[in-house]
N, CA, C and O atoms as a GROMACS GRO file, in nm:
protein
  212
    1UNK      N    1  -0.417  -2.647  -1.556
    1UNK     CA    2  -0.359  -2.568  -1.451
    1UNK      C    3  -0.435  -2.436  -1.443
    1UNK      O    4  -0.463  -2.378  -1.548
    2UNK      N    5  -0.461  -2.398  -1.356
    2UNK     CA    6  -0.531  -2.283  -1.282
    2UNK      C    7  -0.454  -2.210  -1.253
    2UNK      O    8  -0.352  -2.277  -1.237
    3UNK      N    9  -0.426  -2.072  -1.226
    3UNK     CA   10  -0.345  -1.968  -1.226
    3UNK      C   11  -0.469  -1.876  -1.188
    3UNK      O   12  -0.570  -1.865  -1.259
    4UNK      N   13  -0.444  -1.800  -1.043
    4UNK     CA   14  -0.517  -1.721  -1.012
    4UNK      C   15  -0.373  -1.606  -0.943
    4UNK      O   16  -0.268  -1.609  -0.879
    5UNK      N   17  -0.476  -1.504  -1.021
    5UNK     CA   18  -0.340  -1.361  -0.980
    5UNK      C   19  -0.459  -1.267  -0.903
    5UNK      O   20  -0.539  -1.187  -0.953
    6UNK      N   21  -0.442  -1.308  -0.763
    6UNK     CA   22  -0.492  -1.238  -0.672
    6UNK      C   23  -0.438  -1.119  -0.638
    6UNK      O   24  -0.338  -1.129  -0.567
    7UNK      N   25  -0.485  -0.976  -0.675
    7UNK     CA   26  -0.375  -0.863  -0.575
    7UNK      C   27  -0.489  -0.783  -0.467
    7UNK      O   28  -0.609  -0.758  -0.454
    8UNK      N   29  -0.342  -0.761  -0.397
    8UNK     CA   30  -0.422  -0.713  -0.221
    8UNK      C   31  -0.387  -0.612  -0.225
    8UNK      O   32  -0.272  -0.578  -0.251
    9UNK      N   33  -0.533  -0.499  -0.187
    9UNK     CA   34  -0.466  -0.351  -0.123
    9UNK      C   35  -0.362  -0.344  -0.045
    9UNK      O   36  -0.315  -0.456  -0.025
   10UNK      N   37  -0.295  -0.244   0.018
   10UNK     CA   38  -0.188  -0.186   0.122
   10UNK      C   39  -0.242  -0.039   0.129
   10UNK      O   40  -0.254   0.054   0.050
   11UNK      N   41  -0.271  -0.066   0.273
   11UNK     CA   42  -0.278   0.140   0.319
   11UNK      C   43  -0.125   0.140   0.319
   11UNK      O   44  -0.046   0.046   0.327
   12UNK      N   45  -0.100   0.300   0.306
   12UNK     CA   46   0.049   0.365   0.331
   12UNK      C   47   0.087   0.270   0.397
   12UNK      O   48   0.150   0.180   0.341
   13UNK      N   49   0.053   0.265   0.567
   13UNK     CA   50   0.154   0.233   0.663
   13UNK      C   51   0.180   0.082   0.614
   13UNK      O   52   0.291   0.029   0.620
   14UNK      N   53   0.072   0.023   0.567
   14UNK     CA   54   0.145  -0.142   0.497
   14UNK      C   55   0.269  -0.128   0.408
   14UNK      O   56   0.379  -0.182   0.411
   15UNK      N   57   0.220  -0.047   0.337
   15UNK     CA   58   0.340  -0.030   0.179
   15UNK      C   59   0.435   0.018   0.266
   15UNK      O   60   0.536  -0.048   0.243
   16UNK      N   61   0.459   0.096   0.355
   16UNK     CA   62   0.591   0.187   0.400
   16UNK      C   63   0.624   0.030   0.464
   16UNK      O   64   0.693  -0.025   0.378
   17UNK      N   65   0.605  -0.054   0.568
   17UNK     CA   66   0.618  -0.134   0.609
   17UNK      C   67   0.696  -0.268   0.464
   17UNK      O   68   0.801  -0.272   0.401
   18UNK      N   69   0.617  -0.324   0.468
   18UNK     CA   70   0.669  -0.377   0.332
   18UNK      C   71   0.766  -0.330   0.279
   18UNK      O   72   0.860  -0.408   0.260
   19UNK      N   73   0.774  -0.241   0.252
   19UNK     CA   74   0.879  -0.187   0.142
   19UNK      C   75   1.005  -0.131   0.194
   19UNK      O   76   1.106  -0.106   0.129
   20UNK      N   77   0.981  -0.109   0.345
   20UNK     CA   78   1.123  -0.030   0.439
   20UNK      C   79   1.130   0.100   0.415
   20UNK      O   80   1.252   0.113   0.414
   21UNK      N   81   1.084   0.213   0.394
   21UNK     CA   82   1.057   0.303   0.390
   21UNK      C   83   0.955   0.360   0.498
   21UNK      O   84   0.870   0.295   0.559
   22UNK      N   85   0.985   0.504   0.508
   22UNK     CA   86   0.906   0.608   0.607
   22UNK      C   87   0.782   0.583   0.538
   22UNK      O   88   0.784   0.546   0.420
   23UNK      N   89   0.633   0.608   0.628
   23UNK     CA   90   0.516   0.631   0.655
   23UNK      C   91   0.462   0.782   0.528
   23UNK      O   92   0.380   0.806   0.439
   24UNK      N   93   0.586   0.851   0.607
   24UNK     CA   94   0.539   0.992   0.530
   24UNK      C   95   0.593   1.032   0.429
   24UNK      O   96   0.567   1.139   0.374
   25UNK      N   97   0.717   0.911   0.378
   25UNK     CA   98   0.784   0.906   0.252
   25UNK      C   99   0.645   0.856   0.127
   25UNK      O  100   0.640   0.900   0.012
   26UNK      N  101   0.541   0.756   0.187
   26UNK     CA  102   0.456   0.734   0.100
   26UNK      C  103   0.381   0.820   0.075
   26UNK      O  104   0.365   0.866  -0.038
   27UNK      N  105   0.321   0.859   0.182
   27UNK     CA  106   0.237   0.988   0.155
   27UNK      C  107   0.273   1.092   0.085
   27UNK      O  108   0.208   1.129  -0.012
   28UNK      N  109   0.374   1.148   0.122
   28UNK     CA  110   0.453   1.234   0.010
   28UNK      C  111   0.458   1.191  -0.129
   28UNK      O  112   0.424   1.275  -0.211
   29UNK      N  113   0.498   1.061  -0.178
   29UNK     CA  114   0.452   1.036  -0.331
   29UNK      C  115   0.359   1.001  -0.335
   29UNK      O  116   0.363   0.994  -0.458
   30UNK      N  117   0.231   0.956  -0.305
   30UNK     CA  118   0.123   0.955  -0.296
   30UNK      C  119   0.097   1.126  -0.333
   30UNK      O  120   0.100   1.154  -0.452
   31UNK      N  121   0.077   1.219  -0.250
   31UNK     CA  122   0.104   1.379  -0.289
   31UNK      C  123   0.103   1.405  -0.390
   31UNK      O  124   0.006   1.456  -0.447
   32UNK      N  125   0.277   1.362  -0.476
   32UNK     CA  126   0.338   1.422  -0.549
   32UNK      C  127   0.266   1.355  -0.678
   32UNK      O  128   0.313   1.383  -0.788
   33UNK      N  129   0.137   1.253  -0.667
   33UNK     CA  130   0.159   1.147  -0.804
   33UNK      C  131   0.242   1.083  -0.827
   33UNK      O  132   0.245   1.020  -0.933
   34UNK      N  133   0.391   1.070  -0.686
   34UNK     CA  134   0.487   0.981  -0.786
   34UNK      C  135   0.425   0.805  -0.829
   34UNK      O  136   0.459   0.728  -0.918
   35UNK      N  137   0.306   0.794  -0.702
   35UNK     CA  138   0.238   0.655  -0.699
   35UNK      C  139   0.091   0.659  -0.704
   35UNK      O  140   0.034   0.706  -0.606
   36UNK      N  141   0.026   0.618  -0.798
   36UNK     CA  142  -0.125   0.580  -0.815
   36UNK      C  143  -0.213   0.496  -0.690
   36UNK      O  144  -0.221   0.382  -0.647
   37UNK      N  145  -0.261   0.605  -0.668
   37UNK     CA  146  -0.372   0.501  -0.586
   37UNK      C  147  -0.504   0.482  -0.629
   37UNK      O  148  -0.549   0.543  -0.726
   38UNK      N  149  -0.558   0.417  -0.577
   38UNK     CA  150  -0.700   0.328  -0.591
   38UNK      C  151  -0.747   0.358  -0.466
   38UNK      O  152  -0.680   0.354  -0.362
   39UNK      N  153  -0.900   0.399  -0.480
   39UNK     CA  154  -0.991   0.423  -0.374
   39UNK      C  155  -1.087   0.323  -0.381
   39UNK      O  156  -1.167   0.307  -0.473
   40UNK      N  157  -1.075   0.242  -0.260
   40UNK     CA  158  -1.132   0.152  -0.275
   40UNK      C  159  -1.260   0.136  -0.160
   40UNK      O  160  -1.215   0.106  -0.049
   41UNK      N  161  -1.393   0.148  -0.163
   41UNK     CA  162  -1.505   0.177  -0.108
   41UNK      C  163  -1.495   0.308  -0.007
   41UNK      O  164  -1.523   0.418  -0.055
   42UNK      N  165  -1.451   0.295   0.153
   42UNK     CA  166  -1.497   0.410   0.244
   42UNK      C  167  -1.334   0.422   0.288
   42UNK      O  168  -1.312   0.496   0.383
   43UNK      N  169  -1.228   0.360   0.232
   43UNK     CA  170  -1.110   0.316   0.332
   43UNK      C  171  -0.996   0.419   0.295
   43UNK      O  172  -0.891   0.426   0.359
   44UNK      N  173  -1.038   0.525   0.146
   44UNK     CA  174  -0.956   0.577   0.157
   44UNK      C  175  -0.807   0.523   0.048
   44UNK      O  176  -0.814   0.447  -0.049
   45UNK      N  177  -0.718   0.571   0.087
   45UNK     CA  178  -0.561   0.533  -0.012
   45UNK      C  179  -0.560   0.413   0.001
   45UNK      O  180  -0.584   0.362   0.111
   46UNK      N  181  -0.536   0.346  -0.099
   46UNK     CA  182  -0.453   0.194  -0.080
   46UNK      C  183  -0.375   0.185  -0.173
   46UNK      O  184  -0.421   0.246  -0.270
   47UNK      N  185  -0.253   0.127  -0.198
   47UNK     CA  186  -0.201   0.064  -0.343
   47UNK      C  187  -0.202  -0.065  -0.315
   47UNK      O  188  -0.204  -0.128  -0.210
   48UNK      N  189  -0.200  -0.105  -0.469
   48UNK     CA  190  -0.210  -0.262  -0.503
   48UNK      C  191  -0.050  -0.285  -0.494
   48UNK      O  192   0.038  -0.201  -0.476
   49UNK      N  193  -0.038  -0.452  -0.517
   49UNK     CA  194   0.122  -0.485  -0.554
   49UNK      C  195   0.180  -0.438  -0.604
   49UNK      O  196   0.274  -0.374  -0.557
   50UNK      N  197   0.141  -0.449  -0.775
   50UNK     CA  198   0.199  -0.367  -0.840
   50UNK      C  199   0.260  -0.231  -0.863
   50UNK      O  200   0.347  -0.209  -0.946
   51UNK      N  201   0.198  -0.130  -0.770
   51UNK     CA  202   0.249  -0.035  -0.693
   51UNK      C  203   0.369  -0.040  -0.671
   51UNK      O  204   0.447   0.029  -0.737
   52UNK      N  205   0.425  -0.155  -0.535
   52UNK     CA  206   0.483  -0.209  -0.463
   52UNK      C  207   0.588  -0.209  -0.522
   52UNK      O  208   0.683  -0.165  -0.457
   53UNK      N  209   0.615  -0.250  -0.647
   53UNK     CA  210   0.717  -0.303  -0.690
   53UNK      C  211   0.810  -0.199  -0.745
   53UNK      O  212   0.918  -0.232  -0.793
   0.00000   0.00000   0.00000
């Protein structure tokens, strides 16, 4: 058995989406450090799943 654990970026507006939350509620912990991001080539903020959760 094969087991592949693929994880996908999310800009803010994905994660706010996903998650039901305001746009500028992410950004704001994004801000504050309450959430780690990853810069990933020219694109800027993203979080992974694990983020997410």
């Amino acid at each position: 058995m094969i087991i592949v654990n693929a994880s996908r970026a999310y800009t803010p507006a994905e994660a706010a989406a996903v998650s039901g939350i305001a746009v500028k509620s992410v950004h704001n912990a994004i801000d504050k450090r309450i959430i780690v991001t990853h810069l990933f080539g020219s694109k800027g903020r993203e979080l992974t799943d694990d983020r997410l959760r």
